[in-house]
N, C-alpha and C positions, 0 to 999 in steps of 0.2 A: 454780295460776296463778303463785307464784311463782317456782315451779321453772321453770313455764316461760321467765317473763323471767329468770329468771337462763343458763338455756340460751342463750335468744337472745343476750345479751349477749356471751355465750362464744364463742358460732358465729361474732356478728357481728368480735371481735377476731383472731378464727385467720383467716378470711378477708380481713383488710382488710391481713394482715403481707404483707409481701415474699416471696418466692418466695424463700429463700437456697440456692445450690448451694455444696456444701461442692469439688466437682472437676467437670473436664468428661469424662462418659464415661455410657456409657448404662445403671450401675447404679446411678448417684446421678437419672437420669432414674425410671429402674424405682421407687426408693424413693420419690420426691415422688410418683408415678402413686398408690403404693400408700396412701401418709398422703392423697392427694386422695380416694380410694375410701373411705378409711375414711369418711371425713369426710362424704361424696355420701352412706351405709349410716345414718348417724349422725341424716343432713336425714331423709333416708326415714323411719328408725324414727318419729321427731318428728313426719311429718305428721300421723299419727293423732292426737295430740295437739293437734296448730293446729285438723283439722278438728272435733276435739268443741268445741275452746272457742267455733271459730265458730259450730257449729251451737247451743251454747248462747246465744252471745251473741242469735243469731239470735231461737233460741225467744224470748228475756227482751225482745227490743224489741215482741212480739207479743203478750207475756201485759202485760194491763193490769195485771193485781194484781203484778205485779214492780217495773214502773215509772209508778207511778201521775202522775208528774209531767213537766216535759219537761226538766229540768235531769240527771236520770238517764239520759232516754231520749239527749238528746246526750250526756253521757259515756257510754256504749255502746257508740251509734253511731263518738264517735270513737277508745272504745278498740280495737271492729270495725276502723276503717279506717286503724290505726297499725297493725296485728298482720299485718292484710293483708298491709300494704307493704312491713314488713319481711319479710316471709313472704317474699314474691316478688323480694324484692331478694338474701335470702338465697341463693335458687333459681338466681338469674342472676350473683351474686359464685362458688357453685360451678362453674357451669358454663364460667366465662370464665377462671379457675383454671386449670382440668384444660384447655381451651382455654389456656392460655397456656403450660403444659409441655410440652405435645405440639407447639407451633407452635419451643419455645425447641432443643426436640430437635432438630426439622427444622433450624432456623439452624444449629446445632451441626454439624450432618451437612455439610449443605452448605459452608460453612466448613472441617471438617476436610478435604472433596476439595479444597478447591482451594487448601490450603494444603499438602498431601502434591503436589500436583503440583509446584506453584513449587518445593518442595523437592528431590524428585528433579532438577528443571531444575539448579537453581541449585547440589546438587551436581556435575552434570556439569561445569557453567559453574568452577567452581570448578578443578577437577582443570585443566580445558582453560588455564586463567590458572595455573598455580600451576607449568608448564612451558613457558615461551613459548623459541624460537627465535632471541632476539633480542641474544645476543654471539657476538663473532669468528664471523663469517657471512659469505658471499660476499654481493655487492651482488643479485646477481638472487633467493636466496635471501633478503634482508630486505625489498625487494619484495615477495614472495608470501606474506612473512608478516604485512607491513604490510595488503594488501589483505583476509588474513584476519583478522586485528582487527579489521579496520574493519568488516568484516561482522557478525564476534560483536560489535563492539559496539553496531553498527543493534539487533541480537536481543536485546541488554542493554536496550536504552532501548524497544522493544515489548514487552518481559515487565513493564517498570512498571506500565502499564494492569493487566496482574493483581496486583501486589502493593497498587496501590492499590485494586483491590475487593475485598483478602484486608481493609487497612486501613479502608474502609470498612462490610465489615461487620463488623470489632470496634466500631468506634465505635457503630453501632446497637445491637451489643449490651450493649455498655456504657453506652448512653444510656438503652436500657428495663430496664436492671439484670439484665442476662440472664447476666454473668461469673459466674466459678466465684471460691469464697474463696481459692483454691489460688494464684491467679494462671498459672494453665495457659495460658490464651487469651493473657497479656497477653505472657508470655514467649517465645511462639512467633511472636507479630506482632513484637517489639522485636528478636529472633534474626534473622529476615528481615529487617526492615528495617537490620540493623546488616550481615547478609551482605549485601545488595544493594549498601549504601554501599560496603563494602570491596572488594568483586567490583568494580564500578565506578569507582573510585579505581585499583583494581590494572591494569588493562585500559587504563585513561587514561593511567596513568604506561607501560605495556608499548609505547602506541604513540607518545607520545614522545619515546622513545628511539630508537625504528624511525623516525621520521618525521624527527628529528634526525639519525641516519646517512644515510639516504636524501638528506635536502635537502642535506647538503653535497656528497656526489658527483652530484647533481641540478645544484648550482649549478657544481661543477668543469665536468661536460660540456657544459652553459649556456656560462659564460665561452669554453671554449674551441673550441664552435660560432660566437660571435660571433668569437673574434679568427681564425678558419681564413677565416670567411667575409670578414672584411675585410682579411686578408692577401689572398686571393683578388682581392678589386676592385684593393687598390692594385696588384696585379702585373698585371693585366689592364688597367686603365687605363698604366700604367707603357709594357707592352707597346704601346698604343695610341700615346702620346706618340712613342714609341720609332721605329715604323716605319710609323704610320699619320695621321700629325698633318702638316698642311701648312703648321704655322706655324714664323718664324722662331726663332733661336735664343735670344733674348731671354725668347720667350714660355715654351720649353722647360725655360730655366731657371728661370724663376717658377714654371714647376708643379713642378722637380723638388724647389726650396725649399719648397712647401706640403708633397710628399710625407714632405720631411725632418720637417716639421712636427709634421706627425700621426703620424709614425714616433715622435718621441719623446715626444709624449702618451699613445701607446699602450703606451708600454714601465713605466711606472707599472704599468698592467692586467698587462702580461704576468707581469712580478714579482711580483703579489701571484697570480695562478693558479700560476705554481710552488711559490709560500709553501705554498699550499695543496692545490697536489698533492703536496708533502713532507709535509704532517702527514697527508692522506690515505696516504698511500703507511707511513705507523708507523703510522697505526690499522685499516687494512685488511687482510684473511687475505694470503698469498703469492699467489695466483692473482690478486687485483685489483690487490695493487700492482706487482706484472710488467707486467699492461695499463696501469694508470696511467705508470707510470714509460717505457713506450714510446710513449704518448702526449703526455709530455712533451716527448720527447726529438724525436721527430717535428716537435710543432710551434716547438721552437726550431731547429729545422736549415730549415725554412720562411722562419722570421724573418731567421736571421740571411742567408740565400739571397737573399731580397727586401730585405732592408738594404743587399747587396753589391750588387747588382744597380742601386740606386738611386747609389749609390756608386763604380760603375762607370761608369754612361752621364753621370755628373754630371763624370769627369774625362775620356769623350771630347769632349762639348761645348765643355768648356774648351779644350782643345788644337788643337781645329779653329775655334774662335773666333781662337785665338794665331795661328794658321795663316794663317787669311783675312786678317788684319791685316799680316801681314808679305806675301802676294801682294799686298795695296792696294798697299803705299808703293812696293813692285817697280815696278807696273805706270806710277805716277806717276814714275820717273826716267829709264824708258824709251819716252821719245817721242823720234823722229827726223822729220824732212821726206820726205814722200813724193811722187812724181809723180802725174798722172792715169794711167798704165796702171799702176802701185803699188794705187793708190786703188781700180782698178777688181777688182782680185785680194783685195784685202783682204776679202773676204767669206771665203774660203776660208783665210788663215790666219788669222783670228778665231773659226773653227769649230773650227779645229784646235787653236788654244790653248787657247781653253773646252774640249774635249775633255781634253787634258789636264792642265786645272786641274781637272777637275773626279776624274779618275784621282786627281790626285796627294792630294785632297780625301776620296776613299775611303778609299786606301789609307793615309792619316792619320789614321783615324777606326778603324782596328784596334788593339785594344787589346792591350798583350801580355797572354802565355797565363799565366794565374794558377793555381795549382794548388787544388781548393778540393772538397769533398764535395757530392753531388748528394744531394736530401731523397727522389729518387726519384719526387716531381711531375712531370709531364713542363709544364714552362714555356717558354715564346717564348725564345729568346735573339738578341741582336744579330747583322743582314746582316750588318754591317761585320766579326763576326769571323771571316767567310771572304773571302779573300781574293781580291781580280779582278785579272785581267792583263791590261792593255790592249793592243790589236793596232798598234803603230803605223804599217804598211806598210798598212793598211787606209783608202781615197781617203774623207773623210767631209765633203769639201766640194763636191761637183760638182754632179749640178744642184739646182736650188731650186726643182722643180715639184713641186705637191702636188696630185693629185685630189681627196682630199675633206677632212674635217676629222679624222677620226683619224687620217692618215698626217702630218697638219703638226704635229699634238699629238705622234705619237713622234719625227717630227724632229726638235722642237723639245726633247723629253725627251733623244734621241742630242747635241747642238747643247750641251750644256753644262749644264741645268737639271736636277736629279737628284731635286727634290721631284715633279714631276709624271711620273716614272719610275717614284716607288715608288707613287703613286697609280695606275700601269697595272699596276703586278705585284700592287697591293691587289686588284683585281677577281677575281671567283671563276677556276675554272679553266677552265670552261667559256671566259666571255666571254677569257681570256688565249691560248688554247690556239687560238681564230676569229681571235685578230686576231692571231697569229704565222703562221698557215696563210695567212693573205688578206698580210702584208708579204711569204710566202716566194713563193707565189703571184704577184705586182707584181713580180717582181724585175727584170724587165724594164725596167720603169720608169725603176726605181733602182735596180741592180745595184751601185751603191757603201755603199748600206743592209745589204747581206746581210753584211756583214763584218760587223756589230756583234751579226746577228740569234744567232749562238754564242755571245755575251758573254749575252745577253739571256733564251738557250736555258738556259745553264751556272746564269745568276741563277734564272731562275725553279723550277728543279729544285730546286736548295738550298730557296727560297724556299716551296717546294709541303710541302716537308718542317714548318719550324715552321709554316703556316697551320694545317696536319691538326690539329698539339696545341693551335694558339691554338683552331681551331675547336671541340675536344670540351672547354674551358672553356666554350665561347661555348653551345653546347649546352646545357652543365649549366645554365648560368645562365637559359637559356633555359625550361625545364622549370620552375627553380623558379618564376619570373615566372608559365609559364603556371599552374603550381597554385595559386598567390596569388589567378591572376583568374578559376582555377575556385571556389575558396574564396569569391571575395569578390562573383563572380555566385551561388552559392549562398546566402548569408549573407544578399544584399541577395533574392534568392527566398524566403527563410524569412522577412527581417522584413515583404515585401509579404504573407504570407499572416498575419502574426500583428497587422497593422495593419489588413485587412480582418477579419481575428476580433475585433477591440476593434472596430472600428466597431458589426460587428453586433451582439456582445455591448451596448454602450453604447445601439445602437438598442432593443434588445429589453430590456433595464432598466429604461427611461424609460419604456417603452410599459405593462411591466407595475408603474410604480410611478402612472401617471399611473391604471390601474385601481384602484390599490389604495389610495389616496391618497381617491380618492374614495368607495371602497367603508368605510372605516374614520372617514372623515365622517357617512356616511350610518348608520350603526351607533351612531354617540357620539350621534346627536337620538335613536334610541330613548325609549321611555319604561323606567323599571327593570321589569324582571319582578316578577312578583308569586305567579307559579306553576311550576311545575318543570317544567310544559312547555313555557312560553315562554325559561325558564332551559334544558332542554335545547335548543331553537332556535339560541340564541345562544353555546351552547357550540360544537356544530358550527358553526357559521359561523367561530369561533374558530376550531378546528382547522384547519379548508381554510386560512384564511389562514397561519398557522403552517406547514402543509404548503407553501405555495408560497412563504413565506420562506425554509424549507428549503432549495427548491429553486433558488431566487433567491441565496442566499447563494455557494453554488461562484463562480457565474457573476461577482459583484464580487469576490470574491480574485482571481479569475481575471484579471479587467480591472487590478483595482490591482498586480498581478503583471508584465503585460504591458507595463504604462506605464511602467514604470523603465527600461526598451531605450529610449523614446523622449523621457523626459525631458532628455537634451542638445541632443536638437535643435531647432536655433532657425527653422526653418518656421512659415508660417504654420498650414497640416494640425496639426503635432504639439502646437503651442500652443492649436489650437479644441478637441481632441482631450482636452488634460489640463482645459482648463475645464468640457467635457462632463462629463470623470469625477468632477473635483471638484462641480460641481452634482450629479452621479448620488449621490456620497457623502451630501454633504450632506440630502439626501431622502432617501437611505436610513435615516442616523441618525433624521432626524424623522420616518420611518414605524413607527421600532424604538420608538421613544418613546410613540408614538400606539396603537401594538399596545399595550404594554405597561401603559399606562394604564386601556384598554379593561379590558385584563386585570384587573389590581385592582377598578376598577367592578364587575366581574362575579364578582369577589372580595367584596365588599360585599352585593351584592345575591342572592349566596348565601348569606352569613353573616344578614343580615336576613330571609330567606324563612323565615316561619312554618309555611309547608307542608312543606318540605321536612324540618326539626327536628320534625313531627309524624309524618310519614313514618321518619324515623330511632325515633321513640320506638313508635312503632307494630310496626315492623321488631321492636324487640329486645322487645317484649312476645309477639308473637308467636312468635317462635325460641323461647323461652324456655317457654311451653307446648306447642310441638309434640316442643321437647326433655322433657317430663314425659308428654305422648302415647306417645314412642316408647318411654320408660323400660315404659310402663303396660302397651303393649302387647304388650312383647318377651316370647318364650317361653322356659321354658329349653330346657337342650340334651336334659332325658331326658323331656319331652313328647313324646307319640305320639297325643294321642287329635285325630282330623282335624278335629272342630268348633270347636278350640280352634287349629288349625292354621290353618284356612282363616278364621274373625275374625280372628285376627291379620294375615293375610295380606291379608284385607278392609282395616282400618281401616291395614295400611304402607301399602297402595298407595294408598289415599288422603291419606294424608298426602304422599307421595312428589308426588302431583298436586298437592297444596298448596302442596308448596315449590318445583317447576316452575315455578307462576303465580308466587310471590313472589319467583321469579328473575330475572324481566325488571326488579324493581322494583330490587333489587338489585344489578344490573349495571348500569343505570342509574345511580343513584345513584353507584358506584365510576368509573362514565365520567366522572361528573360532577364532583365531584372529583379523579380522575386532570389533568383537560382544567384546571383552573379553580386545584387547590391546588398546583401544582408547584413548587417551591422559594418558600416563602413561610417565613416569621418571622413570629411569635405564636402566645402561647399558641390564641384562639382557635382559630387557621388549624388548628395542628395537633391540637388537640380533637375539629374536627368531622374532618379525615382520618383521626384513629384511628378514632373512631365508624363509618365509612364501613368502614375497613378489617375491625375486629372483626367488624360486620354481616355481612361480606362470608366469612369465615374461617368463622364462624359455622354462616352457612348453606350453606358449601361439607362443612364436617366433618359437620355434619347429616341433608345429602346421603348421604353416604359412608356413614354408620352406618345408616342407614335401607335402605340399596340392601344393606349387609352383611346384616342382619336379614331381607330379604325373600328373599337366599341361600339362609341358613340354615333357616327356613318352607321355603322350599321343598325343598331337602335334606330335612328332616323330613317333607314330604309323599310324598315320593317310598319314602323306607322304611316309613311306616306304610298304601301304597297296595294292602291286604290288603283282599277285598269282607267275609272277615269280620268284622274290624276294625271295617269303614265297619257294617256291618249291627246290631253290639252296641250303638251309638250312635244310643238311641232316645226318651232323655227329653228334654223338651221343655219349659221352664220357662216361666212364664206372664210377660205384657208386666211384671203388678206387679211380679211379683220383683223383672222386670228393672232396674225404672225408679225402684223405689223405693230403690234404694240410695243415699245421697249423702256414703258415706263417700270421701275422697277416696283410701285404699287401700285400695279394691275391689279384689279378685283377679279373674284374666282371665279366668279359666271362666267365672264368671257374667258375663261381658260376652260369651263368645264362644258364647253358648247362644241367641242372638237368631235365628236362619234354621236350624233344622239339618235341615228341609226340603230347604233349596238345598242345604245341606252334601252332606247324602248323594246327592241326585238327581248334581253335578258331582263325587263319588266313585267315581257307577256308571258315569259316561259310560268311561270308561276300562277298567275290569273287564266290562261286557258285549263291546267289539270284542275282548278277552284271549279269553273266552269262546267265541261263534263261531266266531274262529280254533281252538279248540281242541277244541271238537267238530265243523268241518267236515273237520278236516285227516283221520281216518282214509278217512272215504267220498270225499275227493279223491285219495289214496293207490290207494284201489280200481280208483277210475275209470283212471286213471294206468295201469293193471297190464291190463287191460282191453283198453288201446287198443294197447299195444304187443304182446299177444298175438294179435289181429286182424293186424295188421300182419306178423307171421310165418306165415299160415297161405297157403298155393298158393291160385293161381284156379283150378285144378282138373288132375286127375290126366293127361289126356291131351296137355296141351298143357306136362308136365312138360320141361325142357332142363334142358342143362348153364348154359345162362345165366341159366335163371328160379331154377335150383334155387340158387347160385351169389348168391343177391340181397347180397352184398358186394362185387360184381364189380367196381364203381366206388370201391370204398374204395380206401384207401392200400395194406393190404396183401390181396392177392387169395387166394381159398382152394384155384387150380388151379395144379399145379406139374407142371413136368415131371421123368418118372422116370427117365431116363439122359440129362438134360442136354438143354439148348435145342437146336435142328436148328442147321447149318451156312448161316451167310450167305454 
């Protein structure tokens, strides 16, 4: 007895130590399997031991003359039920051992795949960064290698998810003490983690640098799309002033002081984009600074074009202002006294004079020829600097009758007024080209008109010429206007449909929070469970809602995604809109809150369920002796005798039905904690999910070993399925032998000696059909031989032919030939 508790003590300290791995690899696995074997050999030897002491102990509480009194009979008793329990504790501390090496392998394994992958990755990843593309580069070439960073680094920041489940399961396995003493595991997690940092860091810094080359020739051709395009307006408006404005002089000069204006607020901007296409132009290859340095040059030959241009019309203004001012004081010192037939003529030399003041007013208003470089834009340039000759032998007073009202508007244009002249040569070509044909047309009329209409033919030729160029600016301009309000009819079509998707999203939120709000009311009056199957009820019901959280949740990112387009505007729509959302938010949090709380209750009221903790303790008492069943009644590998093959093979498959039933208890159970323990803090919490989980590992590995065993049974059935074999097997042991054993290492012949009636009867089932087949098969052979002989014999001699004799005639190959070749077709 001593010896024994002193064993026990022994057993119980080697079992209660830690699992230590000296490295991680699968022959320091092999060695703990094999010191766990010893140690499972070691229990075995021992039962025989526990079971005499018990059977003693047993006898001694039964014989009166042992324990005459009852203060012996309960120490017995409780030495019986201390011996027990560590008996069986010892039983279930091996088993969950040798279960916990074989589960730390698995983690190992799995772990090293998915750490050999990242690594492969991340050397690629490495090589790919460690030659980046990105000095003295052409511009469209750091471009395409700017957008390929950016991709590998999208692929860099989606390969984290797997280093962080490479790092999470080091942490599990460093929290259930599963590391190796080597520090293998820990080195290979801190390796990757310290390459991912640096891969990542490198890849950030690669792009920018790309991103920083890129933006400053981004911002170069920026700036100088803005200043081309506003050199554009002011030359187009300039052009407008120019030849298309029908206002006085005064007003022309106020615009052309604004245009001076903004000419020299713009010349700041221009000077710092040259600044900057000079440093672009030394830090870029020879190929982009040829383009840049021609695009410089470009848009200063523009600038200074449209400066002269401003510059120009602003000193024929002046001069024809000077002009006008010296005809005033003229016309003021030359009045004389006229007659009435004077007075009555005067229409006709006031027509005449305005005529040519108004000549003299053109041809003052030419500007000399300046010698100057063209930028190669084709730009408006000034009527006035081609030159008109006025007809003066041409009658331009006679008569004063006008038919309708555009012939008194050009007379009145011919008559000396030169703004409402160029307002008829402004009109397209068409309307100019109808009302030159309908004056030449009239001339009948006023046949003193047609002398001017060659002055007017001469203008508008010239004239036809810069409209073409004003018009294919007006075009351009045109285009870009229309693509703005395709863009911005587009733009306002996308936010109508992303403002009907928040509504309905917003609708359909409310509606399913308005269920759900109430559904999670009605759940919190519950009463607590008290049984595991009112606990499983209410776990499911858990889930769905969780599930439709799930599903719910896309749909407000979604909406709070959406609202940011519309949070500027200050409608009344967009403002009912954000208040929806924010009330939708706000009940979303307090449904997250109300879930969650739920949850915990049903956290509690699992931790509290006495059924369920008896169910767990049941669970592992039960594993615990079907795993001493299957120990009891595995065979070895050089068994051959079938009665000892087929009990065993009896009492796996009922076992195997056993753990079947006990499977639904136990998948349960793991549902039930999956759904209930999910990211929870405390020791409890995670007491009863190990419990749950071991249970679970348990009876899955028990499974497996039991389904191996009934393999191998059967393998060994099938080689010893000899009838003589099955026929030498004929003792029969009687029920007492059977029954009388209560050693607890009973060997398995005498357990598998119970039927060997049935034994042999489901031995012969097999060897009698062997049989049969093998005595019926020669007199099937006969018959066979028989019948194809019959089948060769004529239906009789005189109704002999070449065709009947010939009975292959329909074959493939025929047995009639001809002897000097087929006859002629």
């Amino acid at each position: 007895m001593s010896n024994l508790r002193t064993w026990l003590a022994q057993i119980e300290s080697e079992l209660s130590k830690p699992v230590i791995y000296s490295i991680c690899n699968d022959q320091e696995i092999h060695r703990k399997l094999t010191e766990q074997q010893d140690i499972q050999k070691d229990i075995e030897l021992h039962s025989t031991g526990v079971a005499s002491v018990l059977n003693i102990c047993e006898r001694l509480l039964h014989d009166t003359d042992s324990c005459p009194n009852e203060t012996e009979r309960d120490s017995i008793q409780q030495t019986t039920r201390s011996l027990d329990k560590r008996w069986r504790n010892i039983c279930t501390m091996s088993m969950e051992r040798r279960l916990r090496i074989e589960e730390t392998w698995r983690l190992w394994q799995k772990f090293l795949e998915d750490y050999t992958r990242f690594e492969e990755w991340l050397q690629e990843a490495e090589a790919m960064a460690a030659a980046p593309d990105s000095s003295d580069v052409l511009y469209t070439k750091a471009k395409e290698e700017q957008k390929r960073f950016e991709a590998f680094q999208r692929q860099i920041h989606e390969r984290l998810t797997h280093l962080e489940l490479i790092n999470k399961q080091y942490r599990r396995l460093a929290r259930e003490n599963r590391t190796d003493a080597a520090s293998k595991l820990k080195l290979m997690v801190h390796d990757g983690n310290q390459r991912w940092d640096q891969l990542q860091k490198r890849v950030s810094s690669i792009l920018r640098r790309l991103k920083h080359f890129t933006s400053q020739r981004e911002e170069f051709e920026g700036s100088r799309d803005n200043i081309l395009v506003w050199l554009t307006e002011i030359d187009l408006q300039l052009t407008n002033v120019e030849h298309f404005s029908e206002s006085d002089i005064d007003d022309k000069m106020q615009r052309l002081a604004e245009f001076q204006q903004e000419i020299t607020l713009k010349a700041d901007k221009v000077d710092q984009l040259i600044d900057l296409g000079e440093q672009l132009i030394q830090k870029s290859e020879a190929f982009d600074a040829v383009n840049i340095e021609d695009e410089l040059e470009e848009l200063n030959r523009y600038y200074q074009e449209v400066f002269g241009r401003v510059s120009r019309f602003h000193q024929r203004l002046t001069n024809r202002d000077r002009q006008l001012e010296e005809e005033r004081e003229t016309s003021e010192n030359d009045t004389d006294a006229e007659d009435s037939r004077e007075l009555q003529n005067s229409s006709w030399h006031s027509t005449m004079h305005d005529v040519n003041t108004s000549h003299q007013s053109i041809c003052h208003l030419i500007p000399p020829t300046l010698p100057h470089e063209r930028s190669g834009r084709e730009t408006p340039v000034s009527v006035d600097s081609i030159p008109l000759e006025w007809d003066p032998t041409v009658d331009v007073g006679g008569s004063s009758m006008h038919e309708n009202e555009d012939e008194g508007t050009y007379y009145n244009a011919l008559s000396g007024k030169f703004l409402p002249l160029s307002v008829f040569l402004a009109r397209p070509q068409y309307e100019a080209v109808g009302a030159l044909e309908q004056l030449s047309y009239r001339s009948q009329i006023d046949r003193k008109v047609t002398g001017n209409l060659n002055l007017i033919q001469i203008y508008f030729i010239t004239k036809n010429i810069h409209i073409y160029f004003f018009l294919s600016g007006v075009i351009e301009r045109w285009e870009i206007f229309q693509a703005r309000s395709l863009s911005s009819e587009l733009r306002a079509k996308q936010n109508q449909q992303r403002w009907q998707q928040l509504t309905s999203d917003l609708r359909n939120i409310t509606l399913w929070l308005d269920t759900t709000e109430s559904d999670l009311h009605g759940v919190r009056e519950l009463t607590p469970a008290s049984t595991l199957q009112e606990l499983e009820q209410k776990a499911r019901r858990l889930k769905d809602i969780l599930r439709s959280f799930d599903n719910y949740k896309a749909l407000v990112i979604s909406a709070n995604l959406s609202s940011k387009e519309f949070q500027q505007d200050e409608d009344s729509a967009s403002r009912d809109a954000l208040s929806r959302l924010h009330d939708v938010n706000t009940r979303w949090d307090q449904a997250c809150c109300s879930r969650d709380e739920w949850r915990e209750s049903l956290q509690s009221e699992l931790i509290d369920c006495k059924e369920f903790h008896n169910t767990c303790d049941q669970l592992v008492l039960w594993l615990t002796e079907a795993e001493a069943r299957r120990v009891k009644f595995r065979v070895a590998g050089q068994c051959t005798d079938p009665q000892i093959l087929l009990e065993s093979q009896k009492q796996l498959m009922q076992l195997k039905d056993q753990l079947l039933e006990r499977q639904i208890k136990v998948n349960a159970l793991r549902d039930l904690t999956a759904c209930l323990l999910v990211k929870t803090s405390g020791d409890v919490y995670i007491e009863v999910e190990e419990k749950a989980h071991v249970i679970g590992n348990k009876a899955n590995q028990l499974m497996k070993d039991v389904s191996d065993d009934l393999k191998s049974v059967q393998e060994a059935l099938d080689k010893s399925a000899s009838p003589d074999v099955i026929d030498s097997a004929t003792t029969i042991p009687s029920e007492s032998q059977v029954s009388g054993s209560s050693d607890p290492t009973r060997i398995v012949v005498s357990q598998s000696k119970v039927h060997p009636v049935s034994a042999r009867q489901a031995a012969k089932k097999p060897s009698f059909f062997y049989r049969v087949l093998r005595a019926a098969f020669p007199l099937q052979l006969f018959l066979l031989l028989l019948l194809l002989l019959a089948c060769m014999i004529p239906f009789s001699e005189d109704d002999f032919s070449c065709t009947q004799a010939n009975n292959f005639a329909r074959s493939f190959y025929p047995m009639l030939r001809y002897m000097n070749g087929p006859p002629p077709t």
